[in-house]
TORVO-867901 format. One record per atom (N, C-alpha, C): residue number from 1; residue in three letters; atom name; x, y, z. Coordinates in Angstrom, 2 decimals, decimal comma. Example, Ala and Ser with C-alpha at 12.3 -4.5 7.8 and 13.67 -1.06 7.14 Angstrom:
2
num/residu/atome/x/y/z
1/Ala/N/13,19/-5,69/7,80
1/Ala/CA/12,30/-4,50/7,80
1/Ala/C/13,20/-3,30/7,80
2/Ser/N/12,85/-2,25/7,08
2/Ser/CA/13,67/-1,06/7,14
2/Ser/C/12,90/0,03/7,87
//
This chain:
102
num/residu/atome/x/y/z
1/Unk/N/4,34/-7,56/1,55
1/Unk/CA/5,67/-7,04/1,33
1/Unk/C/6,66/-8,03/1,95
2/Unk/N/7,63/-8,62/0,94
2/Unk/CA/8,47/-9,69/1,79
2/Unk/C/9,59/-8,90/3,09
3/Unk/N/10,07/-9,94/3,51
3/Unk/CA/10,72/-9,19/4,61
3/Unk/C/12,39/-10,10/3,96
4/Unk/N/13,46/-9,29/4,30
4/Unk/CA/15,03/-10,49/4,41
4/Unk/C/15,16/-10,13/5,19
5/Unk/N/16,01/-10,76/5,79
5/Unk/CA/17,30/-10,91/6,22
5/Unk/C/18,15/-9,62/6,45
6/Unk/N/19,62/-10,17/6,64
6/Unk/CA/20,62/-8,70/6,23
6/Unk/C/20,88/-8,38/5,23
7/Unk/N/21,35/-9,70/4,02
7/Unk/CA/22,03/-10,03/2,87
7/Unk/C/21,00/-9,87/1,57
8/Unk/N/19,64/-10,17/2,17
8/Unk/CA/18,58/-10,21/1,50
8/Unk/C/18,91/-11,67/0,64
9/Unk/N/19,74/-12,62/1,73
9/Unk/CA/19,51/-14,04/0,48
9/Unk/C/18,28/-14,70/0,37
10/Unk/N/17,57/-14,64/1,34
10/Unk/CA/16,13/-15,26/1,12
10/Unk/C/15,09/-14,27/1,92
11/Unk/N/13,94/-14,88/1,43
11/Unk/CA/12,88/-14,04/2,54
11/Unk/C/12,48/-14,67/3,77
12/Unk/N/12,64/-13,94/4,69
12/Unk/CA/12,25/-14,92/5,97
12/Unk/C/10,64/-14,11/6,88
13/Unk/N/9,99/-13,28/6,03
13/Unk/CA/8,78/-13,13/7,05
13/Unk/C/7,85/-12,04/5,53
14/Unk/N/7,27/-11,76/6,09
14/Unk/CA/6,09/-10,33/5,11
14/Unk/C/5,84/-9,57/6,19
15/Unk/N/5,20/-7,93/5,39
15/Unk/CA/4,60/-7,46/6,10
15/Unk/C/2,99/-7,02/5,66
16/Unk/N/1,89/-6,82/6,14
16/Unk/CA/0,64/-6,68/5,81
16/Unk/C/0,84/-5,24/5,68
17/Unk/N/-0,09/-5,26/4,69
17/Unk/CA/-0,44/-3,30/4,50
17/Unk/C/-0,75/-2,87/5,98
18/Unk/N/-0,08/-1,54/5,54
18/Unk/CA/-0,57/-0,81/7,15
18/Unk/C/-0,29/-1,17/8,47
19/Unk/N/0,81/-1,95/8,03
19/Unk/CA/1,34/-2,46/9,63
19/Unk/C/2,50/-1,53/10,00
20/Unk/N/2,60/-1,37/11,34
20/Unk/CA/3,64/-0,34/11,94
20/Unk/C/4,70/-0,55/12,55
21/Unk/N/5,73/-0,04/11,71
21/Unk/CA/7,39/-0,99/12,11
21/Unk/C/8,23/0,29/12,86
22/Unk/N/9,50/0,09/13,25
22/Unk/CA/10,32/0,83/13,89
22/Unk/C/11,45/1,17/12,84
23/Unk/N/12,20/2,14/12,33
23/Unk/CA/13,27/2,09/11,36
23/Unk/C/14,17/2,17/12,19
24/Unk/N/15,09/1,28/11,78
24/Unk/CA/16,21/1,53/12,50
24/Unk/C/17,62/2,16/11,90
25/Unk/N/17,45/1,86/10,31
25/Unk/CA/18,48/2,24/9,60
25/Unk/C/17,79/2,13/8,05
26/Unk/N/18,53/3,42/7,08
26/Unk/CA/18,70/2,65/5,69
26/Unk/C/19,52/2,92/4,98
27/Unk/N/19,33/1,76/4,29
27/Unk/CA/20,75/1,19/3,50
27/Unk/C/20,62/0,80/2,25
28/Unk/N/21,09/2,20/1,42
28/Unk/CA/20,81/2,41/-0,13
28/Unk/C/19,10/2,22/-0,34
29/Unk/N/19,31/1,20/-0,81
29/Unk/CA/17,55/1,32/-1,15
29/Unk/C/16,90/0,25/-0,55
30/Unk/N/17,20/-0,13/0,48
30/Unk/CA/16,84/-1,07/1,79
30/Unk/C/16,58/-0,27/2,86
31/Unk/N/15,64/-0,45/4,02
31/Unk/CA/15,48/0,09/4,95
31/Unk/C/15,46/-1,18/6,33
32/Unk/N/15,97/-0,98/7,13
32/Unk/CA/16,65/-1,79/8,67
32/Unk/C/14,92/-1,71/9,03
33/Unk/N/14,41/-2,34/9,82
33/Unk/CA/12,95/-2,53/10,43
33/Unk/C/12,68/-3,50/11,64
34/Unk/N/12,14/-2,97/12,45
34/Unk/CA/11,82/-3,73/13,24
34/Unk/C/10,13/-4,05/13,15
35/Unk/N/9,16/-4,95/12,15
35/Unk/CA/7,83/-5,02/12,87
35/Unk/C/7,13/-5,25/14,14
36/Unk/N/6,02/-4,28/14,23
36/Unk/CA/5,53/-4,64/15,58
36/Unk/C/5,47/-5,84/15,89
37/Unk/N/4,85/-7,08/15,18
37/Unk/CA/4,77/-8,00/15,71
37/Unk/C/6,44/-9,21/15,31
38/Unk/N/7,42/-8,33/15,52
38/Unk/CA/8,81/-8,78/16,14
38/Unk/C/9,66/-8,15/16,91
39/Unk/N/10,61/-8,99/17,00
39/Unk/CA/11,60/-8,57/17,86
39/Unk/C/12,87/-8,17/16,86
40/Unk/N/13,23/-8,74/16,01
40/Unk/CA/14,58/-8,92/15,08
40/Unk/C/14,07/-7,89/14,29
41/Unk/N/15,20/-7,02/13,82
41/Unk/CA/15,37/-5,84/12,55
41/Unk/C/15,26/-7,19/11,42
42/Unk/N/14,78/-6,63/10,59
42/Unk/CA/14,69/-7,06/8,86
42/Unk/C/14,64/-6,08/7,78
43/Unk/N/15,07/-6,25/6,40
43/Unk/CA/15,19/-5,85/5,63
43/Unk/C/13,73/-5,64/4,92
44/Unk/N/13,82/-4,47/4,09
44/Unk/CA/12,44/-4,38/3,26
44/Unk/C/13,02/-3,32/2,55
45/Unk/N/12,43/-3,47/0,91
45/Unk/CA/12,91/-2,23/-0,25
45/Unk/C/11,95/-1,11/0,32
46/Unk/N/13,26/-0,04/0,44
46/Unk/CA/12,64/1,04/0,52
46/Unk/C/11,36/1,85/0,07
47/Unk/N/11,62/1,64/-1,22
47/Unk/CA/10,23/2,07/-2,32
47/Unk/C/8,64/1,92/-1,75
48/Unk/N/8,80/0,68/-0,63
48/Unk/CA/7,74/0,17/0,02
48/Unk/C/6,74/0,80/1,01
49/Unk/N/8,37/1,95/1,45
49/Unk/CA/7,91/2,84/2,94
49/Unk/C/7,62/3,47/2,86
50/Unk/N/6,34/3,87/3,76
50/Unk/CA/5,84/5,51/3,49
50/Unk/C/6,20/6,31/5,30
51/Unk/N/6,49/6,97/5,20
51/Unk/CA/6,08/8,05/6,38
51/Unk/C/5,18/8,70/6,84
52/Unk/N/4,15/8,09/6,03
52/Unk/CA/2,53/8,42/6,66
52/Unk/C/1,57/7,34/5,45
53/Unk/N/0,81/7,04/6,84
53/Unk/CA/-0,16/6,08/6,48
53/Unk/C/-1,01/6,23/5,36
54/Unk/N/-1,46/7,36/5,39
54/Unk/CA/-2,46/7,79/4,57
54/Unk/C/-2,10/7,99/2,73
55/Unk/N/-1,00/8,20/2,32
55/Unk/CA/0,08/8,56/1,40
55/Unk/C/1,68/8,31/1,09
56/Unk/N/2,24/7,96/0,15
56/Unk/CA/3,19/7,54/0,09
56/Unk/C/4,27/9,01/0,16
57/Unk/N/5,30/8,97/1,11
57/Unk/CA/6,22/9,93/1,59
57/Unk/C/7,35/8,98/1,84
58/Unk/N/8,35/8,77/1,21
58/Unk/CA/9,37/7,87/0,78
58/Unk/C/10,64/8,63/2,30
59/Unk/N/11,21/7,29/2,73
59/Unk/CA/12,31/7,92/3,28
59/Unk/C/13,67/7,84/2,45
60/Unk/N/13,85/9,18/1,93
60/Unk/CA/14,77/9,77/0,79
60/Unk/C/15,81/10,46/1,44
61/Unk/N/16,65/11,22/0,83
61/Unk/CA/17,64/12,20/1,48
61/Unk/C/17,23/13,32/2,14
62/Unk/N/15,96/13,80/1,99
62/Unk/CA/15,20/14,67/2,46
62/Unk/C/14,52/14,13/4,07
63/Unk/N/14,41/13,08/4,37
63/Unk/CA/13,59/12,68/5,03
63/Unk/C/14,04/13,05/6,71
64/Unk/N/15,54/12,87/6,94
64/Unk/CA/16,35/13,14/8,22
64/Unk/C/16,79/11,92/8,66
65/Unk/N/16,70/11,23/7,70
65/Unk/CA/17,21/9,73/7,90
65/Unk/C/18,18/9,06/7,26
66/Unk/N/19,78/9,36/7,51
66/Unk/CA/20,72/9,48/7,07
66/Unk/C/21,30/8,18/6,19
67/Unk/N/21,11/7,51/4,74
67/Unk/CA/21,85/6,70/4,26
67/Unk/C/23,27/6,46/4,63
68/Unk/N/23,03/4,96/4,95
68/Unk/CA/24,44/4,32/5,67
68/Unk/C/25,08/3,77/4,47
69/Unk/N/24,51/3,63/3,57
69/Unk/CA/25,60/3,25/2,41
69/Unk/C/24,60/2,15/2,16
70/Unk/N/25,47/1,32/1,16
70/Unk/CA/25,32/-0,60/0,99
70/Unk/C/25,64/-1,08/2,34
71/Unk/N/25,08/-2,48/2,60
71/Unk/CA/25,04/-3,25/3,76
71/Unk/C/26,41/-3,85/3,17
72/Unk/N/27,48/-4,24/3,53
72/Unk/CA/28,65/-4,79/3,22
72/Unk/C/28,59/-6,62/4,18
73/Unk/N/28,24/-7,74/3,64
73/Unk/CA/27,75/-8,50/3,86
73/Unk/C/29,08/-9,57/4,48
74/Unk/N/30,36/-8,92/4,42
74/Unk/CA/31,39/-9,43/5,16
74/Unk/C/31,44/-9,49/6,05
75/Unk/N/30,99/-8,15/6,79
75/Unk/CA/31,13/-7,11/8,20
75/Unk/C/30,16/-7,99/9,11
76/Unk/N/30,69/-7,90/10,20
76/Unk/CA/29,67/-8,12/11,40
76/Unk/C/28,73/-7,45/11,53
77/Unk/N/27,69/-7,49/11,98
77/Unk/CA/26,25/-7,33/12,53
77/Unk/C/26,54/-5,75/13,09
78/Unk/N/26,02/-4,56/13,17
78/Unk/CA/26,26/-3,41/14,43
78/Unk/C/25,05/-3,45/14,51
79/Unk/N/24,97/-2,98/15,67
79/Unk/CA/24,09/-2,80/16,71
79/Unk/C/23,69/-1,34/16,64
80/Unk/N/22,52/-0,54/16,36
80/Unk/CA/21,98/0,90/15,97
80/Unk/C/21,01/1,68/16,74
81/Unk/N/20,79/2,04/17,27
81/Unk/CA/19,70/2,95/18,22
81/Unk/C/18,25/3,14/17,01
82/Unk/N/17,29/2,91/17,87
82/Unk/CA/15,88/3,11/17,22
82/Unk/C/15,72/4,52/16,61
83/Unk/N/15,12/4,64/15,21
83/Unk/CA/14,88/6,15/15,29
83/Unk/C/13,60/6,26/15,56
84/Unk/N/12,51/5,76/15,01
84/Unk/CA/10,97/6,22/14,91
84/Unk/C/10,37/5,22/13,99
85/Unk/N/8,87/5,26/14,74
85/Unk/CA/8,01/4,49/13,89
85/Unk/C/7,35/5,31/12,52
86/Unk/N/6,83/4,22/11,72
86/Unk/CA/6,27/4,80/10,33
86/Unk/C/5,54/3,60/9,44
87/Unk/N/4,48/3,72/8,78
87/Unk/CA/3,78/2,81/8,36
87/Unk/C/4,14/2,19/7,31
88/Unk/N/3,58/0,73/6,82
88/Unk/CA/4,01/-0,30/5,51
88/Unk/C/3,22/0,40/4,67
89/Unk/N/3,01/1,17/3,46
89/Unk/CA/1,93/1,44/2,58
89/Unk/C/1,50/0,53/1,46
90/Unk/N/2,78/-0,51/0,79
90/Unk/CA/2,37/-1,18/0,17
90/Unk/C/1,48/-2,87/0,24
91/Unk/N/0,20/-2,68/-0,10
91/Unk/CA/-0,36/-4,26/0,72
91/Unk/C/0,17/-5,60/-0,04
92/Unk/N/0,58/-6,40/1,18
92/Unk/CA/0,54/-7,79/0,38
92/Unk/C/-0,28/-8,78/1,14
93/Unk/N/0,14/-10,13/1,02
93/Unk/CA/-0,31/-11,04/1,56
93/Unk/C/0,53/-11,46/2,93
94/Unk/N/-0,66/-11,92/4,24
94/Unk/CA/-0,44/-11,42/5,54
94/Unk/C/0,87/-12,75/6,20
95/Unk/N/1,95/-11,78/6,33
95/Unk/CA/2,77/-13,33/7,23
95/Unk/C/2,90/-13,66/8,26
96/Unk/N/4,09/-14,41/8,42
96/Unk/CA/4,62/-15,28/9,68
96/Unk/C/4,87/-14,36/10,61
97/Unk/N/4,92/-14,28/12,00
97/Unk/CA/4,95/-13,05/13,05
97/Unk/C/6,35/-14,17/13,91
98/Unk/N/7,43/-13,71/14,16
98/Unk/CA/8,22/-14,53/15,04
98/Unk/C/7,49/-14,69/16,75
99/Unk/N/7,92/-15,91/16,95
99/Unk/CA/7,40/-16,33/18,09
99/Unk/C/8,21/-14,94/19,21
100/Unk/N/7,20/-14,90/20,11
100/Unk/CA/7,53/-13,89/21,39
100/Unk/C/8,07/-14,55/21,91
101/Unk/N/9,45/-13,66/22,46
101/Unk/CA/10,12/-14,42/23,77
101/Unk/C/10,01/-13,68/25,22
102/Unk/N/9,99/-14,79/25,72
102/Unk/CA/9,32/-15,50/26,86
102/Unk/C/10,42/-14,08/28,27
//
């Protein structure tokens, strides 16, 4: 599953099936993420996320996870409080992990 950015102009990482990220936000049909093996939020299509490992459970309007709109790509960066972890369901091919800081 590729990973962007904010803007989603390029891809800058993947995620492996079944790996376990942090949401931090979503946005239209993008979801904010932090993967375990990073530090930086990234982008990933929603469609991708499940809310349980085992089965696909979409975070929708139902979910308690409030759509922030479109990302407006003018605006500065905000800064968002963690909500909860939840699993990648769709598999791809395994990527780049950002270097740990020190």
């Amino acid at each position: 599953m590729p990973l962007y950015g904010r803007c989603k102009t390029h891809q800058i990482g993947s995620l492996n099936c079944g790996e376990k990220v942090t949401l931090v936000a979503r946005n239209g049909d993008v979801l904010r993420i932090i993967p375990a093996s990073e530090r930086a939020p990234r982008f990933v299509d929603a469609s991708a996320i499940s809310q349980q490992p085992d089965k696909f459970v979409p975070f929708d309007n139902d979910s308690g996870v409030p759509d922030r709109g479109p990302i407006d790509c003018s605006a500065p960066v905000e800064r968002r409080p963690f909500v909860e972890g939840f699993m990648v369901c769709a598999p791809l091919q395994t990527g780049r992990s950002a270097a740990a800081a020190s």
